[in-house]
Structure formats: structure tokens, C-alpha cells
C-alpha positions in Angstrom: 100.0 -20.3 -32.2 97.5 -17.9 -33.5 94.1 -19.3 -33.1 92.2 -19.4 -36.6 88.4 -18.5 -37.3 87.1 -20.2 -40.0 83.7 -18.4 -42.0 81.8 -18.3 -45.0 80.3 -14.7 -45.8 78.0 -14.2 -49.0 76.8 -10.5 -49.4 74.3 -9.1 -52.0 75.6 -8.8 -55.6 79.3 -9.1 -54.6 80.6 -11.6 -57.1 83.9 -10.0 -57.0 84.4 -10.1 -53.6 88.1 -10.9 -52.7 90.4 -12.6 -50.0 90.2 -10.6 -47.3 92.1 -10.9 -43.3 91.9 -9.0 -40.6 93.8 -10.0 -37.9 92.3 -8.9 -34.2 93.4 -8.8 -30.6 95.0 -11.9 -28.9 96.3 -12.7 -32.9 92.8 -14.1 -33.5 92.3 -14.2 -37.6 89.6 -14.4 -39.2 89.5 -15.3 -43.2 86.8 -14.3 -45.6 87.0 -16.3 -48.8 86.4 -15.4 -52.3 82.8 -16.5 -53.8 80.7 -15.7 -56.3 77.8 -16.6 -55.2 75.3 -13.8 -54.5 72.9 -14.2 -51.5 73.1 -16.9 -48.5 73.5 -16.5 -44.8 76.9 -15.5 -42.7 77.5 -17.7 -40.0 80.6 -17.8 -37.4 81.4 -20.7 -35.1 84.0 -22.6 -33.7 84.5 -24.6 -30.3 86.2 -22.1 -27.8 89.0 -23.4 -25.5 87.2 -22.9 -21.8 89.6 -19.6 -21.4 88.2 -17.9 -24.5 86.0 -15.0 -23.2 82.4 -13.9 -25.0 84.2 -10.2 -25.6 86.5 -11.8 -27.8 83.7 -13.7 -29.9 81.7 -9.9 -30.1 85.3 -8.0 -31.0 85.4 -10.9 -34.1 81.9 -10.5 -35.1 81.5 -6.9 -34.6 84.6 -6.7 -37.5 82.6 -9.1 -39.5 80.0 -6.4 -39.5 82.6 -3.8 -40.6 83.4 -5.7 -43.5 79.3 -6.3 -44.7 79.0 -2.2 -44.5 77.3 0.5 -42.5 73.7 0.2 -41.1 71.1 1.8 -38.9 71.8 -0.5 -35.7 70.1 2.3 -32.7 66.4 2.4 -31.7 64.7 5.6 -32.5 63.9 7.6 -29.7 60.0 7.8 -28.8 58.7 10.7 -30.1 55.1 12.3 -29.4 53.2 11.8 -32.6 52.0 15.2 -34.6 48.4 15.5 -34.2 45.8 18.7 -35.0 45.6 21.4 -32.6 42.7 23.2 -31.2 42.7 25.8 -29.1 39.1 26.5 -27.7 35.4 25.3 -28.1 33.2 27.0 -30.6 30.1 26.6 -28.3 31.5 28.1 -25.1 27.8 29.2 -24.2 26.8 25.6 -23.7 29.6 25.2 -20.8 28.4 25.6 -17.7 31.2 23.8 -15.4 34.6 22.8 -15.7 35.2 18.9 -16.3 37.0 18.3 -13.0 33.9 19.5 -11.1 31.6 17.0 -13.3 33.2 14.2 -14.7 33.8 11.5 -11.9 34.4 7.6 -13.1 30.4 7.5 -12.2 29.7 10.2 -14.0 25.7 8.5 -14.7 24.8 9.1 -11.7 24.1 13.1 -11.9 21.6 12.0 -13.6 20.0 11.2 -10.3 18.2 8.0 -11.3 18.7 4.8 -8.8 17.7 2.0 -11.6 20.2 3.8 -14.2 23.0 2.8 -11.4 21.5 -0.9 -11.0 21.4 -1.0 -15.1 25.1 0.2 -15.7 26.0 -2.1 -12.8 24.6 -5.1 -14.3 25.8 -4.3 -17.6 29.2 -3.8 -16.3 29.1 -7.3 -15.0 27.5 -8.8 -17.8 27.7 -7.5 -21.1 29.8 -9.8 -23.2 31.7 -7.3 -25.5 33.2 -6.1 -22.3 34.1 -9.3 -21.7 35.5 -9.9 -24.9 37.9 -6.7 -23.8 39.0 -7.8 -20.8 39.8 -11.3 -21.6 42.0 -9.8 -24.6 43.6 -7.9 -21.3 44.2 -11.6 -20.6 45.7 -12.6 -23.8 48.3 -9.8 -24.2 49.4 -9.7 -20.7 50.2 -13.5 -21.3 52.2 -12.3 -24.1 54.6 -9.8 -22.6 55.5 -13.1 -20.5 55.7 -14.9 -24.4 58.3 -11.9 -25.3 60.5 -12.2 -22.1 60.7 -15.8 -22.9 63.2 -15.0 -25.8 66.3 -14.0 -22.9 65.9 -17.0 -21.2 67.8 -19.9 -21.9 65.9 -23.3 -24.2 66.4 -26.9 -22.5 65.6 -29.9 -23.9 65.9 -33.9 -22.5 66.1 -36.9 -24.4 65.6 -40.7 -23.8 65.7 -43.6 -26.1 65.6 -46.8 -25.9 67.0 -48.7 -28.8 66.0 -52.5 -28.8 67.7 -54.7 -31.9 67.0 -58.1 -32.9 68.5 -60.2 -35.7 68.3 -63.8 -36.4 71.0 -65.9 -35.2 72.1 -62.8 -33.0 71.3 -62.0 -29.2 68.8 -59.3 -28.8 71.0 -56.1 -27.9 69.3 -53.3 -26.3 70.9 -49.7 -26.3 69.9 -47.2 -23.9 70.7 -43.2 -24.3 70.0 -40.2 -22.1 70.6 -36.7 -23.0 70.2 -33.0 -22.1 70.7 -29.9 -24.4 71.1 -26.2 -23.3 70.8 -23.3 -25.7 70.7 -19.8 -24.8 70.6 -16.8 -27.3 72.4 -14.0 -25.4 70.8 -10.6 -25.7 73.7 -8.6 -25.5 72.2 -5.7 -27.4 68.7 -5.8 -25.7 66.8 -6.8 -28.7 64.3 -8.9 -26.7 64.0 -6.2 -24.0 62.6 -4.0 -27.5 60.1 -6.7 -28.1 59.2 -6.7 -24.4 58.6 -3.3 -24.5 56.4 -3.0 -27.8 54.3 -6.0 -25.7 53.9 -3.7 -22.9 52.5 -0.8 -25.0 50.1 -3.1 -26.4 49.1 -4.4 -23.2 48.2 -0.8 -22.6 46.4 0.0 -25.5 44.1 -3.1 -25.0 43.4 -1.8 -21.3 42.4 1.7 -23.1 40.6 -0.5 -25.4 38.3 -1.8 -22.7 38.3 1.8 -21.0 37.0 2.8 -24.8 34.5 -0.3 -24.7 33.6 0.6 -20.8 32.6 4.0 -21.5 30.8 3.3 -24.8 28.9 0.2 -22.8 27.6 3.2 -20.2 26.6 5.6 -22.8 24.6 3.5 -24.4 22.9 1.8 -21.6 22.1 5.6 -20.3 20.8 6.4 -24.1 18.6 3.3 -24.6 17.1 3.7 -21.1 16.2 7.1 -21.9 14.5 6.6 -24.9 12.7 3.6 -22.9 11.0 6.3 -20.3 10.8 8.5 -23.3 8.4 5.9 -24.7 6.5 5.2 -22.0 5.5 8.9 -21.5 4.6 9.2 -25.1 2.5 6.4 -24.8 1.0 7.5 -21.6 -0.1 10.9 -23.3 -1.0 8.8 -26.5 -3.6 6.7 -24.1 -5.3 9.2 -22.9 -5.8 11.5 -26.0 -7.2 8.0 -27.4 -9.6 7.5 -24.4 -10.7 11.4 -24.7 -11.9 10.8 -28.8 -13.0 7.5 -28.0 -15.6 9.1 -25.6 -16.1 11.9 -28.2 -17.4 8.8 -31.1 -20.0 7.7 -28.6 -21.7 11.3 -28.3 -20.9 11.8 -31.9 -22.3 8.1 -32.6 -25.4 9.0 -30.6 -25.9 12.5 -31.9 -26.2 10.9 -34.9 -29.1 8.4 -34.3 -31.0 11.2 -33.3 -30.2 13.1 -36.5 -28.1 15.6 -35.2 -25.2 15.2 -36.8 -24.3 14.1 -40.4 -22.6 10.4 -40.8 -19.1 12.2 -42.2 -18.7 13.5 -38.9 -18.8 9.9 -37.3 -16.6 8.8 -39.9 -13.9 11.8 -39.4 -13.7 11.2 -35.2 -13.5 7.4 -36.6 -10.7 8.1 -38.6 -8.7 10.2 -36.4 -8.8 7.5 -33.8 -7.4 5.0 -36.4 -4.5 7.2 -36.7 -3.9 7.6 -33.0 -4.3 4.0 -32.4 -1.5 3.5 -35.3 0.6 5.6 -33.7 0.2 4.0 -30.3 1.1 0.7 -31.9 4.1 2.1 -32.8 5.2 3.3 -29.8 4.9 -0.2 -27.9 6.8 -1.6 -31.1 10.0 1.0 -30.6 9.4 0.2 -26.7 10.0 -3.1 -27.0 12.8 -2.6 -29.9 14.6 -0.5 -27.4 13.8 -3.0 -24.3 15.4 -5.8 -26.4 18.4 -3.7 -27.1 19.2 -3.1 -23.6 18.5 -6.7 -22.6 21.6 -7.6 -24.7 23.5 -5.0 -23.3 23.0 -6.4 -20.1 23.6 -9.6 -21.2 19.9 -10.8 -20.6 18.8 -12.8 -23.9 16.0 -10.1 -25.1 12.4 -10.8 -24.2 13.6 -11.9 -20.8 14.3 -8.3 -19.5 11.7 -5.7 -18.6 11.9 -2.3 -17.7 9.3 -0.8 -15.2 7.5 2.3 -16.8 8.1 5.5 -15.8 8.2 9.0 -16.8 11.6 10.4 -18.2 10.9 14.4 -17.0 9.9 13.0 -13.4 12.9 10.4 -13.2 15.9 12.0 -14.5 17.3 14.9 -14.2 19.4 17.4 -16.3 23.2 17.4 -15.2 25.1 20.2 -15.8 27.2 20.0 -19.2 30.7 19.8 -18.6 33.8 21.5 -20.5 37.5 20.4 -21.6 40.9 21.9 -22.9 41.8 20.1 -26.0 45.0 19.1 -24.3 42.9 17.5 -21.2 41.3 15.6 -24.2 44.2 14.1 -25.6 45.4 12.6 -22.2 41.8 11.0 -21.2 39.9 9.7 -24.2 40.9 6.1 -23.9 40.5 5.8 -28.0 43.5 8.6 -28.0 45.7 6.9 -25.3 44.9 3.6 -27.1 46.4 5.1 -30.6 49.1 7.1 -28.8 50.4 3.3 -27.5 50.1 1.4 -30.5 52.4 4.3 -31.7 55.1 3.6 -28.6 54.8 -0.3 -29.3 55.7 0.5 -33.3 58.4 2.2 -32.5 59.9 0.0 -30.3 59.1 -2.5 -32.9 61.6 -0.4 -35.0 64.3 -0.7 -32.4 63.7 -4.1 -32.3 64.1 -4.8 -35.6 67.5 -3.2 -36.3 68.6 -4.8 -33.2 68.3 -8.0 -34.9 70.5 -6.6 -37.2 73.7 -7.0 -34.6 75.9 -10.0 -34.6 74.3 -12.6 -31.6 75.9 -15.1 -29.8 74.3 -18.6 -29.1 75.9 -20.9 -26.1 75.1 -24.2 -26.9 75.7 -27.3 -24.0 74.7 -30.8 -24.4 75.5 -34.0 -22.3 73.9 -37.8 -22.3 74.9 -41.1 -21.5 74.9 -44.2 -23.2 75.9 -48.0 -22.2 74.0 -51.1 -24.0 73.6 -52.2 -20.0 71.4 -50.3 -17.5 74.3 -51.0 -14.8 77.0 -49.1 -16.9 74.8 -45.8 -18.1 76.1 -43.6 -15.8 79.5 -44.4 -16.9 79.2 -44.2 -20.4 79.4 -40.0 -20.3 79.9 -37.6 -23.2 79.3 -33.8 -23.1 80.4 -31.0 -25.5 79.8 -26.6 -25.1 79.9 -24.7 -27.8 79.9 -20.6 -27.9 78.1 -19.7 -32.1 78.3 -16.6 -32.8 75.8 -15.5 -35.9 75.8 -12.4 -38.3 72.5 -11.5 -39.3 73.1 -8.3 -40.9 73.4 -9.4 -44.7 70.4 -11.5 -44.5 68.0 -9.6 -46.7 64.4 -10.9 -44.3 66.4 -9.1 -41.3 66.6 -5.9 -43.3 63.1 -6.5 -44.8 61.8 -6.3 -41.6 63.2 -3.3 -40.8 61.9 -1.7 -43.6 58.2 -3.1 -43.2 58.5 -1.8 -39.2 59.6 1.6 -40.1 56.4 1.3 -42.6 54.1 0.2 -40.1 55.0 3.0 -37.6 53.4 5.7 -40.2 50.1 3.7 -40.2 49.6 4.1 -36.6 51.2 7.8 -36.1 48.2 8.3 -39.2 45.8 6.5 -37.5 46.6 8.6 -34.3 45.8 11.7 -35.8 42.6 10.4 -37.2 41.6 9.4 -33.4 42.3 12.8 -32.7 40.4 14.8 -35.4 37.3 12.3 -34.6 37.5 13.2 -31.1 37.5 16.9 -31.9 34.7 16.5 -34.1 32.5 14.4 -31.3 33.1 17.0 -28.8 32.1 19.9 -31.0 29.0 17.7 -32.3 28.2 17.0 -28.5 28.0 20.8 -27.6 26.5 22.5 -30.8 23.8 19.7 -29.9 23.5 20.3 -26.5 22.9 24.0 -27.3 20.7 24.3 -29.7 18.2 21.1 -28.1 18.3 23.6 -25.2 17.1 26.7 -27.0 14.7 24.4 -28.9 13.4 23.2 -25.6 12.4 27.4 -24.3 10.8 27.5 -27.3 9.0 24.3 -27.4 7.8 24.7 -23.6 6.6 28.2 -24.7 4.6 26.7 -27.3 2.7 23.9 -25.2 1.9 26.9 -23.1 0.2 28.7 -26.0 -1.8 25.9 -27.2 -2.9 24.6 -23.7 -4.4 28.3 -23.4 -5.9 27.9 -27.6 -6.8 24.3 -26.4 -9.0 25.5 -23.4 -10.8 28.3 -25.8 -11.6 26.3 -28.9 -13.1 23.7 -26.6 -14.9 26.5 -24.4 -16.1 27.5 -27.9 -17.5 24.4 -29.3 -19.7 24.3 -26.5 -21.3 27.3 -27.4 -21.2 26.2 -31.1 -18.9 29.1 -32.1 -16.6 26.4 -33.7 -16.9 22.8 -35.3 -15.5 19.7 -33.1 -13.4 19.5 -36.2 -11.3 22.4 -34.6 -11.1 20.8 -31.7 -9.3 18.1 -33.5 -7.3 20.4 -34.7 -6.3 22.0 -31.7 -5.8 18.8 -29.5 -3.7 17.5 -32.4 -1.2 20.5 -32.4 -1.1 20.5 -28.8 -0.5 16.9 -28.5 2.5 16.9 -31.2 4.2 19.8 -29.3 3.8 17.9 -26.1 5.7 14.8 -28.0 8.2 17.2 -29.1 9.5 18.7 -26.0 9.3 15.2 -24.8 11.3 14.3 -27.3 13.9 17.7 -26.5 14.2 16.7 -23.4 15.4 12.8 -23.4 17.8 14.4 -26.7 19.6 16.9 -24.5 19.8 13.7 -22.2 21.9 12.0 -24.8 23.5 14.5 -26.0 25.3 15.1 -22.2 26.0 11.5 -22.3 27.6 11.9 -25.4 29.7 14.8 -24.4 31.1 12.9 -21.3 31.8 9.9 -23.6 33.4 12.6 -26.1 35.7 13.9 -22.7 36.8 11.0 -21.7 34.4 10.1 -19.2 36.2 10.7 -15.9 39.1 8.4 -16.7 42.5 10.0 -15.6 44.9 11.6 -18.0 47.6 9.2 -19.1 51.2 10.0 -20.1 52.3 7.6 -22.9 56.3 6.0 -22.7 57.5 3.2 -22.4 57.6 1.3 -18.1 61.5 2.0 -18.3 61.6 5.6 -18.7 58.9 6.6 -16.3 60.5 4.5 -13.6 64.1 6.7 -14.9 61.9 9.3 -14.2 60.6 8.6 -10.7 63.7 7.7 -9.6 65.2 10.7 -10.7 62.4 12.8 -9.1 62.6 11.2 -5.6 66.5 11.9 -6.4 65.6 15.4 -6.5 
């Protein structure tokens, strides 16, 4: 005797849906009845006989799935995202060296500056936004574990104790133990998709922290640069103050002697008012600058202090290092990041038509029960019992492939912004770099002009050629082109940092795909 499948199939706007049998191997039948209802879930199930096989239950509801219509069931393939191409540099004056003879993963120190190690160190250790990374490292590494979950079969232990007491009656007392086994088969490898789009975030929140890592180092480099920036500034701001300081007291006593006129007291007055201002603000962006490192070493700020020093003696000028656009695209952690949140959508894709294919559920469950602790064990009931569930007509499973196939544009757009960004860094990082350099000839030609005007204005004034006015004059043009090659140098400083940060910053060049297929493809290499 044939034996008989029972379902009850609803499909989208098919009121008219008629009787329909289809008979399939071992005279297995199943019956789809008429309805007129429009939307509710397909479900098939029946208790197997222990001889029935799981190929049987996949033939049934795989011609189930004939009957609902056709659909996209296979995972895209991965597919390198479109991105803008470039082909060289616009600045190729300002390369001096190739990026595998510059950038190393401690790329700060060619900068040749032993506390600039100690500071990255320490900020590498402490800095709480790279915490934040790696403990988000943590978090999605525990979920790929989450994701493999779903293959594994569910159990689930019960115990009661049911105690009943009525008037007139003896108290009875009912004890039941029990035990239940599901397991959702993934024939189709549905949860091995979702395993996969885990793994690709995984790696996108490592090149997160590699993103994080090598904006922590640039900035630590930056601030501390603009710290011994300061304190230069403020040494030559010290001493020009000291210098017209000693020129008020001659002036001041020139004029009780009626030498001089009270304006000029009042002018050398005046002009150390305004060097005194600007002092003031130099300690104040010192210590702005102090407190922002603090924090990125994870010192609370006031507690950290910074030894003076001078930023031309200290630190040197590394040479500026160069990159093929397609060397870019492999380092920069922010591109790799993108590229795998691109991999993890699209495997989101295949995962979500997956879960358009029919699944099969085995479901076990056994207890005991005996109103006497001495008869429990004999008191045994246990059933098994094969479902078998058809997914395809349910309109969230096909929603979601629709919102998946959406989301993959977002981050194959997203991508290419990544990309066009990091083009537009690099090419900011070099024009910079080139013309801070020019502007530096030119400034150190200038303070070599002015120290010569400087010396002959001042040999002047002492033979009364000229007024101490032009003095003041000529100190205070020498003085700001001092401040600006100061200022040229610790800029050409950051700019280099910027342009390792913009190439990737020594990290290695990463090829995106999912674990599978690169260890396909080292198999098949060692094969080779």
C-alpha cells in the first residue's frame, strides 16, 4: 500500500488553485488541496516508518517546490567590486623611493626620534579607541562560533514534579523526565553562507583596527611634532622678549636724561606687549596639544608631560615614499575593510536564497513518567519524527532576498567611495609634501637675507644712520620668517606621516575571498 503525504500549500493570489497529485518514486503521493485562501505557510510532515530514507523526504519536497514555481535558489559568485582606476601619481617629483624600501610596520621610526617609539608604544598599549577595536575583534569572532551554531543539533531536558492534593483524597504526586532533540539539517549549506558572511566581517573588523592602528600612530607622530614645534617657537619667542626687554631699560633711561621722547618708551612698551601676547599663546597651544596626546595615550590630560625639545634638532626628515594605485588597493586597511564587507554581503545573498530550499527538521523526544519514584524508569515513552518544511512561498523568505541583494549595492558603493578617498589622500599627501618643500628653500633663503639686513640695520643704529624703530622692524621680519620655516618644517613632518597613513602604512597587501576558496586554492597549488 502506497504510502500517503498529507499537506496544506497556500501560494500568493492563487484562489483558483486546483486538486493537484503527483505521484513520486516508491508510489509515495502527495495531495495538494484546493483553497482559496491567499497567503499562509507550506508545511510537510508525517511520522516516517524507521526504513524511510531523508532522500525520499528531499525527492517529495523538492516537487513541492516544482509546483510553487521557479526561483533564484544558487549563491552568486564573489565578484571583485568596480572601483576608479588610476594609473600614476601627478606629483612624481616628490617620490624619492619606492614604498617597499620605506614603509616597514614601524614605519615612525625613520624619523629617528627614541621618545616618538616610547610614545607610539604607550599609545599602542593604552589608547582606548584601539581598545574599543580589538575587543569588537572579540565580539565578531564570538559570532562566527554564534553562526556555526545553526548546523548543530538543539537539546533540551525537562523535569517536573507534579504534587496534587484534594480533600478527602490521598496526596498523589507525579513525577516526569524528558529529553528533546531537534536538528535542522543543512543539506543545501545555508548555514555554511552565514558562516561565511561572519568570517568576512570578522576580517573587516581586524582591518578596522589596522585602520584605527595606523590612524592612532599618525596622530601620536603629528601632535608630538607640533609639541617640539611649540617649544622651539617659544624658545625663539623668549629670547626676542628678553632682547626688547633690555632695550626698554636703555630706552627708559635715555629718557630720564632727556634723550629720547616718551613715544619712544611707549612704542618698545608696546611691542613687548604684543610679544608677550603671543608667547602666552604659545604655552596655551602647548598645553592644548600636550592634553591631546595625553588622551591618546590613555593618560587623563594634565597628568602627562612632554620634555621640551627642539623639533629641527630631534627629528629627522625621512624620505617620502611612492605606491602603484594597485599596491594601494591591497594595503589600506579602510579598502580591504570595504572590499570584505562586500564578500560578507554577498554571501549574505547566497544565504538568503538558500533559505529558499525545502529543509528538513529531525525531531526525537523521550521521558518517563510513574506517580512512584521506584517505577520511573519503567514508565518509558519516546517518539522520532523526520518534518520536512517548504519555505519558498513565504513572502519574509523572499523579502529577505530582495533586501540582501539591496544591501550588497550599499557596500560595493561604499567600496568605491573608500577608494576615490584614498586616491584623493595620497595625492593631497604628495602635492603637500612638494610644495612645503619648495616653500622650505625659499623660506631658509629668506632667514639668510634678513639675518645679513638684521646685522646692518643694527650696525646702523649705532651709528644713528637709522631709528631703533627699524630695528624693530627688522628683528620683527626676521623673527616671523624664523617661525615660518619652523613651522615648514614640522608641516612636511606631517605631511610624510600622512602619506604613509594614505599607503597603507606598511601593512601587507591582502587578497579578499572567502577561507574556502583560498584553502581550494592552496591545495591546488601544492597539487601543482
Amino acid at each position: 500500500m502506497p504510502r500517503t503525504w498529507h499537506a496544506t500549500c497556500d501560494c500568493w493570489d492563487a484562489p483558483d488553485l486546483t486538486a493537484v497529485r503527483m505521484t513520486i518514486s516508491q508510489g509515495l503521493t502527495v495531495s495538494h488541496a484546493q483553497t482559496s485562501r491567499s497567503t499562509f505557510p507550506l508545511s510537510l510532515s508525517a511520522a516516517f516508518p524507521r526504513a524511510a530514507s531523508l532522500r525520499t523526504a528531499a525527492a517529495i519536497a523538492l516537487g513541492a517546490a516544482v509546483l510553487c514555481g521557479c526561483a533564484e535558489f544558487r549563491a552568486p559568485e564573489y565578484e571583485h567590486p568596480d572601483a576608479p582606476a588610476k594609473a600614476e601619481w601627478s606629483r612624481q617629483e616628490a617620490i624619492s623611493v619606492s614604498p617597499e624600501q620605506t614603509i616597514v610596520p614601524d614605519w615612525w621610526k625613520s624619523f629617528g626620534d627614541p621618545y616618538l617609539d616610547k610614545l607610539v608604544d604607550r599609545a599602542i598599549s593604552g589608547n582606548y579607541d584601539i581598545k574599543v577595536l580589538a575587543s569588537r575583534i572579540g565580539v565578531a569572532k564570538a559570532q562566527i562560533g554564534e553562526a556555526k551554531a545553526g548546523a548543530l543539533p538543539v537539546f533540551d531536558a525537562t523535569a517536573n514534579v507534579n504534587v496534587q492534593k484534594v480533600a478527602g483524597v490521598p496526596t498523589s504526586k507525579q513525577t516526569t523526565l524528558g529529553g528533546t532533540v531537534s536538528w535542522d539539517i543543512d543539506i543545501w549549506g545555508k548555514v555554511e553562507k552565514g558562516v561565511q558572511a561572519q568570517k568576512a566581517e570578522f576580517h573587516a573588523t581586524e582591518a578596522d583596527w589596522r585602520a584605527g592602528y595606523l590612524t592612532l600612530v599618525s596622530d601620536v607622530s603629528i601632535t608630538y611634532f607640533q609639541i617640539l614645534q611649540f617649544d622651539e617657537q617659544i624658545q625663539t619667542q623668549d629670547r626676542t622678549l628678553a632682547r626688547n626687554r633690555q632695550i626698554l631699560t636703555t630706552y627708559d633711561a635715555m629718557f630720564h636724561n632727556g634723550l629720547i621722547p616718551k613715544t619712544r618708551v611707549m612704542q618698545q612698551q608696546a611691542e613687548i606687549n604684543r610679544l608677550t601676547k603671543d608667547l602666552l599663546e604659545l604655552h596655551r597651544s602647548r598645553d592644548i596639544a600636550e592634553n591631546a596626546l595625553a588622551t591618546l595615550v590613555g593618560v587623563p590630560a594634565g597628568d602627562f608631560k612632554v620634555p621640551t625639545g627642539r623639533l629641527q634638532q630631534r627629528v629627522q626628515l625621512p624620505p617620502v615614499p611612492a605606491g602603484l594605485p594597485s599596491r594601494l588597493l591591497e594595503r589600506r586597511p579602510d579598502i580591504i575593510a570595504a572590499e570584505y564587507r562586500v564578500l560578507g554581503a554577498n554571501n549574505l545573498i547566497g544565504q538568503a536564497r538558500l533559505a529558499q530550499l525545502p529543509t528538513i527538521s529531525l525531531t526525537g523526544n523521550a521521558g518517563v513518567s510513574s506517580f512512584a519514584l521506584a517505577g520511573l524508569m519503567k514508565a518509558f515513552a519516546g517518539g522520532f519524527m523526520p518534518s520536512i518544511n517548504l519555505p519558498m512561498l513565504d513572502p519574509n523568505v523572499r523579502a529577505r532576498v530582495k533586501t540582501s541583494e539591496a544591501q550588497i549595492k550599499v557596500a560595493q558603493a561604499d567600496y568605491g567611495r573608500t577608494v576615490i578617498n584614498a586616491f584623493e589622500e595620497v595625492e593631497d599627501a604628495l602635492v603637500n609634501v612638494d610644495s612645503h618643500k619648495k616653500q622650505r628653500i625659499e623660506l631658509q633663503q629668506q632667514v639668510e637675507q634678513l639675518k645679513v639686513v638684521n646685522a646692518q640695520v643694527e650696525a646702523q643704529v649705532r651709528e644713528g644712520v637709522v631709528s631703533q624703530l627699524d630695528v624693530f622692524e627688522s628683528e620683527r621680519s626676521l623673527l616671523t620668517a624664523q617661525q615660518a620655516l619652523l613651522a615648514a618644517h614640522q608641516q612636511i613632518l606631517a605631511d610624510t606621516v600622512t602619506l604613509y597613513k594614505a599607503l597603507g602604512g606598511g601593512w601587507p597587501a591582502t587578497t579578499v575571498r572567502n577561507e574556502r576558496e583560498e584553502r581550494n586554492n592552496g591545495s591546488n597549488q601544492a597539487r601543482q
